[in-house]
N, C-alpha and C positions, 0 to 999 in steps of 0.2 A: 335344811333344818337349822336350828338354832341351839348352839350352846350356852346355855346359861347359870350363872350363881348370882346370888345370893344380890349384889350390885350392877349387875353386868348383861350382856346376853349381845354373842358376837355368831353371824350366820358364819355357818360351816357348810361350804361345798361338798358334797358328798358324791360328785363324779368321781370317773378314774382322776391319777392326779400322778404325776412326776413327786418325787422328795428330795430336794436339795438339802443336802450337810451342807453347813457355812462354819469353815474352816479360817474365817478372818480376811476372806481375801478381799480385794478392792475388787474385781469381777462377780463378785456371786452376785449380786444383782440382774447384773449385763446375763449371766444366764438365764434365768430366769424372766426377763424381759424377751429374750430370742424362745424362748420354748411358748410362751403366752402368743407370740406372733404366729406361731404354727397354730393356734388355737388351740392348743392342748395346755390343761390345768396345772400349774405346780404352784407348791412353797417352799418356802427357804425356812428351817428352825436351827439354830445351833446342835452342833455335831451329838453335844449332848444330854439334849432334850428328849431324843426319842428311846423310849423302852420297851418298845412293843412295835412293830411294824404296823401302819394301820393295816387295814384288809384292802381298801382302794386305793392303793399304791402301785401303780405298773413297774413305775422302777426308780434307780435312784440314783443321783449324782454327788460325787463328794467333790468338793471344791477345792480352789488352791487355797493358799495359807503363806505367809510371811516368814513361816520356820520352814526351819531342816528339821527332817524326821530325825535327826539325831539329839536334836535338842529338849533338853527334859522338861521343857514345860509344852514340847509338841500335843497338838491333839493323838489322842490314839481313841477313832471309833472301833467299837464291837464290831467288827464284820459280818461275826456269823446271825447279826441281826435281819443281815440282808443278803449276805449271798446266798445262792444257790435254790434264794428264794424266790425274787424277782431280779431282772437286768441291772448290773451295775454298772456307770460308768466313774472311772477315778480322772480326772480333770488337774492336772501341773501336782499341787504336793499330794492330792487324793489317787494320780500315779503313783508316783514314790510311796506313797503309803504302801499299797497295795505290791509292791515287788518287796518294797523292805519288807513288808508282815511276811511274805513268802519265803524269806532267804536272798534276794535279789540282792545286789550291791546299787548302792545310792553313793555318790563319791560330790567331795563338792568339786566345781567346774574350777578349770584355770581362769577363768572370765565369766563375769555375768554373760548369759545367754539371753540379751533380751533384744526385741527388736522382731524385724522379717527375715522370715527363714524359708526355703524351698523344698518340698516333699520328693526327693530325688528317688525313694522305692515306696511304693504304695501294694499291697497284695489286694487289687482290684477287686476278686472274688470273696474278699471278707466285709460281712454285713454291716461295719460300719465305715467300709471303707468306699461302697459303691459310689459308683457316679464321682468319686474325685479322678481329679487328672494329675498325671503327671506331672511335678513339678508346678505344683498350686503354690501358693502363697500362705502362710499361717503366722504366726505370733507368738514370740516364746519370750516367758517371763520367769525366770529362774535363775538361782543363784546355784543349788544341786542338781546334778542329774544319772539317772539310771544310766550305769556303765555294763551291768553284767543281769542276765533274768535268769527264774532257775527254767529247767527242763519242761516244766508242767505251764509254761510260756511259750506263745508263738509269736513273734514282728511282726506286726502288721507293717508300719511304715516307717521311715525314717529320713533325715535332712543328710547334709553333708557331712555336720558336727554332732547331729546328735543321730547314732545311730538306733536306738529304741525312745524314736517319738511316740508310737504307739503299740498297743501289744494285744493280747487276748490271751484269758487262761483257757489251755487246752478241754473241753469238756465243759461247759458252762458260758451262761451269757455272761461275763466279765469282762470289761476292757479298761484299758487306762490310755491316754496320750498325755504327753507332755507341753502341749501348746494348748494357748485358749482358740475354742472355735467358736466363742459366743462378740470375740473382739471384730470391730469392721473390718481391721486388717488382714482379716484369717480370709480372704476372697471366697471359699467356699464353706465356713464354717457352719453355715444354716444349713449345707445338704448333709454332714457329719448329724447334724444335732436330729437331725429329721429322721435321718438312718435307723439312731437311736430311739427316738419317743415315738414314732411312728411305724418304721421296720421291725425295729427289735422289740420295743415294749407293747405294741400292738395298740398303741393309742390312737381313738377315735376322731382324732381333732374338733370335737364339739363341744370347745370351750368359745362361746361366742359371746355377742353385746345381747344380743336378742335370746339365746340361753340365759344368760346370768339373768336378765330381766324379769323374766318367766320364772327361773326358778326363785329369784329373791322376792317378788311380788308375792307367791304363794308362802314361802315362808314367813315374810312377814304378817298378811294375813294369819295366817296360823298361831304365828307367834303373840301379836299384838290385840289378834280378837279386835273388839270395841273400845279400847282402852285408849286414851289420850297418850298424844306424845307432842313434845316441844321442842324444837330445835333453833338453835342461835345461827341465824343465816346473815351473809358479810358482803353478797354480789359476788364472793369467786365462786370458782369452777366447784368446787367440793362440795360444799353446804348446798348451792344451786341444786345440782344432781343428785343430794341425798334427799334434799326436800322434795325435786319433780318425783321420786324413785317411791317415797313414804307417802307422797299424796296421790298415786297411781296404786297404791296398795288400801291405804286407808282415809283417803278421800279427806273431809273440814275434821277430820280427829287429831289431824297434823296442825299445831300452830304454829307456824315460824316466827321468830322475834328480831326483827335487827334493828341493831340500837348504833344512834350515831355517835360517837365517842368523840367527835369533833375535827380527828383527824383522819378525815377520809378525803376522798379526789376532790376535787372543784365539782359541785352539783351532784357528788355522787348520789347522797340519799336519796333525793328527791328519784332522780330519775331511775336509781336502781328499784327502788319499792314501789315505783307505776310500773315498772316491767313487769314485777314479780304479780302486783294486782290486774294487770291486763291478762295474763298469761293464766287465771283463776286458781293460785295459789293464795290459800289463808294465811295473811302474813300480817303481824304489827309492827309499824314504826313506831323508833323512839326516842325523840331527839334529849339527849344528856350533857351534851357537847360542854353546857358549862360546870357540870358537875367536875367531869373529866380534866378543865381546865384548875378550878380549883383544887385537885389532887394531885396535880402536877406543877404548882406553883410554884419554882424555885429548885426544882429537883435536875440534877444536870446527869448523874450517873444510870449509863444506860438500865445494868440492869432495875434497879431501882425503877425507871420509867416503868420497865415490865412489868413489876409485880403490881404497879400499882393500878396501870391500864387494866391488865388481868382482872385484878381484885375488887376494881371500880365495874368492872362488864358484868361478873359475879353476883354481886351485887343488884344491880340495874336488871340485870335476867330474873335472877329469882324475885325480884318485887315484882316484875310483869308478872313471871308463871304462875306467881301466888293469885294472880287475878283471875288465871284462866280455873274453873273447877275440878275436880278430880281427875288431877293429873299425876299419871305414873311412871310417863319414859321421859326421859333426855335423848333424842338423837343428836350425833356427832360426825361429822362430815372426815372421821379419822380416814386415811387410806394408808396402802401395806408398807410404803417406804417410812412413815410415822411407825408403824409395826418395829419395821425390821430392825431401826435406830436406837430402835429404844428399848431392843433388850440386848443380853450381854452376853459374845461367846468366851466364855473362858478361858484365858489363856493370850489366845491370838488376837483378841480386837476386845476392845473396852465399847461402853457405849458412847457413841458420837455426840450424841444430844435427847436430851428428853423434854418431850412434846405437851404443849398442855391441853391437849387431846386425846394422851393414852393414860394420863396417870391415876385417871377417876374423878371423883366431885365430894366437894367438900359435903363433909354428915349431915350437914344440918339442909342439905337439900332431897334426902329417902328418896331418891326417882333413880329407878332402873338405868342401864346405859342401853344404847342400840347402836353398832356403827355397820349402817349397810353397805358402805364400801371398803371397808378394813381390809377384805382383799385384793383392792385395784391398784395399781400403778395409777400416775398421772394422766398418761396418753388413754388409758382404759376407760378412764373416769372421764373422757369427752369424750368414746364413744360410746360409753353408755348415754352420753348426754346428747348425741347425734339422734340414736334411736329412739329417746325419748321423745324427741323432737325440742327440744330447749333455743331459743333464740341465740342466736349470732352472739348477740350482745352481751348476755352471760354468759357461753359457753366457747368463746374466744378470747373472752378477756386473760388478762395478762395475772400469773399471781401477782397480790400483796398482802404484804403482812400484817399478821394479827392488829400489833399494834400500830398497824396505819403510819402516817405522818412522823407519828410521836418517834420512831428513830428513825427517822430523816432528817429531824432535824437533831444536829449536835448539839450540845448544851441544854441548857432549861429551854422550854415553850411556853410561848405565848402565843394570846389568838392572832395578834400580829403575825409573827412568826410562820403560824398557820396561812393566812393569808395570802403573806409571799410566794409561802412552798406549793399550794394549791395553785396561784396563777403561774409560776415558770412551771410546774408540772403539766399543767393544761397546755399548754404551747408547747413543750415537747410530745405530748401524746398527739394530740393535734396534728402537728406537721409525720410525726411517723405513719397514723391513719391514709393522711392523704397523700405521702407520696409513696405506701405501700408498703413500708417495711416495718409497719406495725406486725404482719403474720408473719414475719422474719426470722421477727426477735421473741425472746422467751418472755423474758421481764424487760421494761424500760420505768423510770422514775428518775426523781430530782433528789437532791441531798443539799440542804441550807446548811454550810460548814460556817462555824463560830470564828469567823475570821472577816475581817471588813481591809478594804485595801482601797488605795488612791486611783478615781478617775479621773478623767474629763468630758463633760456634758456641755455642749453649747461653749461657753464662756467660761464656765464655771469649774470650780472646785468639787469634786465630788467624794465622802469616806461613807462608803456602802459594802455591801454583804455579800460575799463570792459566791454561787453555786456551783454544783458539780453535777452533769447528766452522766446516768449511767444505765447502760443495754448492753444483755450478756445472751446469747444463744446455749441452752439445752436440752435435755430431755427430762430431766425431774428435778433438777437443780442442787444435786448431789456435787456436780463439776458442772462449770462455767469458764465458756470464753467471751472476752467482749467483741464485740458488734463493729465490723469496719464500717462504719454511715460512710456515707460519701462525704466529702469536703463540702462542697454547696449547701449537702441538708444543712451540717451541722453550721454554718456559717449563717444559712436562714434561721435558725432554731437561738442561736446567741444574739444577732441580732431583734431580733421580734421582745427575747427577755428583756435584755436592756433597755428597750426604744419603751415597751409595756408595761414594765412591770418597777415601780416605784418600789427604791431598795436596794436595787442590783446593781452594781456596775462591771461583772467580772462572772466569767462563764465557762468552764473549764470539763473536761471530759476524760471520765474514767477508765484507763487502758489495762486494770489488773483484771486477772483471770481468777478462778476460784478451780483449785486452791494456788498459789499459797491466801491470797484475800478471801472474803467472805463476800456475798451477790450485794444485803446490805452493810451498811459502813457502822452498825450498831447491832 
């Protein structure tokens, strides 16, 4: 089904479903990513959003948190929202909560406990302890720790150092541990979490690509009737598979718009918009490139580029959609890490960033919103695009961002500019394709840095313009590490720029991770 106001209308899963409190911690995700891998449903909402348990809630996870329960700006959930209700599980400070509400003692540690730690007593017989082994491997992230539980407490397990890593209240599905089991390092933390959402809370595991399909299809049918909808599609992964997803439901009602803003890959548009028309998606092209160019004459400050890339797209869309007749949706290629980012839990974590795909559309556009994927994670959102059957070629490509090119390159742009960054980008995508570590890597791209430096060419003198390649491996690109290429690629890949690409004389390779850097340098 579909929940909708007034501007809006966001599909609501109405399977069973897990509920994560998000207590701020840099993990809630990573759980949530490990429970969707079981094929079983959840979300994540700030601790305190929710005032009503839903009814299709099997059970629920509080998450860690950056505070001490002692600290008065700690979160403090309502418990008796949840327990005794459905299965609780309490996860690092959502333990601690859960002993400190009781009377338990929480003391801070002589030493952070962080790092790998060994499960030296395990009570095998308790349900969420099955199937671990002695002396597994887990992951503890804490600066407090449960020293003392009351009576109406049993151990389940515990390390060398910390003797109540996990526990159970006597009489009830309740448990807490003190380590994450949704971390790689936890070696068995997927049979913990499996215990839980599938043992204890009795979940079905039929959270699938071909469920969601089946049941978003008919909802949006339902939802959208016969009614037109428009959607800004860019060749990534997102827009791709909300447009295949929207015209599997409502067929040429769907018009997809993608407009070239000038800074896209070398030949993208062309061959991105024969894909999309081979493949019999309704789509218009729409080359703006020099509008774009004109609006960014002279303008060096990144954000600045944004609004104005934005506000040129904006623009450029709503003159198509004016063209197309009695149009009433806007779909939006949003999915759930744009969600999760960009609201706020109180207290423990502020918002990361705000997206300009969750925050609405300006008034003078009256068109409803649809985001058919709001609930997926990244990796979800290509297998929905598997099942759909979506070509290699869109549904492996690499993110890029919104505004394209335009921060890649530093300082003002120019179509020059453009020019350059499209052909050393083409040669590094290129050679990555071909020697294979294009599926490697997460993101790869080129970055034009406003610096010119001394070569030598031939005989000659040369003051041209440095690039910088940059390739990071992850999974939603929250954290990033960069890419060890091999020495050879990237020797071929500098040399081809140079020898190619009029402009260049200097070719340099980006070794920061994210965080403390950002994936791009704008």
């Amino acid at each position: 089904m579909y929940k909708c106001n007034k501007k809006s209308c966001t599909f609501v899963f109405m399977e069973e479903m897990i509920l994560i409190l998000d207590f701020g911690s840099q993990y809630t995700q990573l759980i949530a990513r490990r429970i969707r891998e079981l094929n079983v449903y959840c979300e994540i909402h700030p601790f305190n959003a929710i005032k009503e348990l839903p009814k299709n809630v099997k059970g629920v996870i509080l998450s860690g948190s950056p505070y001490s329960v002692y600290n008065p700006e700690a979160p403090q959930p309502d418990l008796n929202l949840y327990r005794g209700k459905v299965p609780v599980l309490g996860v690092c400070y959502g333990a601690q909560y859960l002993a400190y509400h009781e009377g338990g003692k929480v003391q801070s540690s002589p030493s952070r406990e962080y790092g790998r730690a060994k499960l030296v007593h395990i009570n095998a017989q308790n349900p969420l302890m099955q199937g671990l082994q002695l002396n597994t491997q887990v992951w503890m992230s804490h600066g407090d720790s449960i020293t003392n539980i009351p009576d109406s407490f049993e151990a389940i397990c515990g390390t060398a150092d910390v003797k109540y890593a996990g526990f159970q209240i006597k009489g009830e599905q309740t448990f807490g541990i003190q380590f994450h089991p949704e971390v790689h390092h936890s070696e068995q933390g997927i049979v913990l979490l499996k215990n839980f959402v599938v043992g204890i809370c009795a979940c079905r595991q039929s959270w699938t690509p071909d469920s969601f399909i089946e049941s978003s299809v008919k909802a949006l049918q339902e939802q959208l009737g016969n009614d037109k909808v428009i959607l800004g599609i860019s060749g990534g992964v997102d827009s791709s598979v909300a447009a295949y997803l929207l015209h599997k439901a409502i067929g040429k009602n769907m018009t997809g718009i993608f407009v070239n803003n000038g800074l896209l890959r070398k030949n993208e548009f062309e061959s991105v918009l024969n894909n999309y028309k081979q493949t019999g998606l309704n789509v218009i092209g729409v080359d703006a490139s020099q509008l774009f160019y004109q609006k960014l004459q002279g303008v060096t400050d990144p954000e600045r580029k944004r609004k104005i890339i934005g506000g040129t797209f904006i623009d450029v869309f709503d003159q198509e959609a004016k063209k197309i007749s009695d149009v009433k949706w806007l779909a939006q290629g949003t999915i759930y890490p744009d969600v999760i980012e960009s609201q706020s839990v109180k207290g423990p974590s502020a918002t990361i960033k705000s997206h300009h795909n969750v925050g609405g559309l300006p008034d003078y556009m009256k068109l409803k919103v649809v985001e058919p994927l709001r609930l997926l994670f990244k990796d979800e959102v290509r297998q929905i695009g598997r099942s759909l059957h979506i070509p290699d070629m869109l549904l492996k490509r690499h993110p890029f961002p919104g505004p394209g090119l335009g921060i890649r390159i530093l300082g003002d742009i120019t179509e020059e500019k453009v020019r350059i960054l499209q052909e050393v980008d083409a040669i590094f995508i290129d050679n990555l394709q071909e020697s294979g570590w294009y599926d490697k890597t997460w993101q790869a791209g080129a970055v034009l840095l406003p610096v010119k430096s001394v070569g030598v060419m031939g005989d000659e003198r040369t003051y041209e313009n440095c690039v910088a390649l940059r390739a990071v491996t992850s999974t939603d690109g929250m954290t990033a590490d960069w890419v060890h290429l091999p020495y050879e690629l990237l020797a071929k890949v500098s040399n081809e720029i140079i020898n190619k690409v009029r402009g260049v004389n200097r070719v340099v390779y980006d070794i920061s991770s994210k965080p403390p850097a950002t994936i791009e340098w704008e």
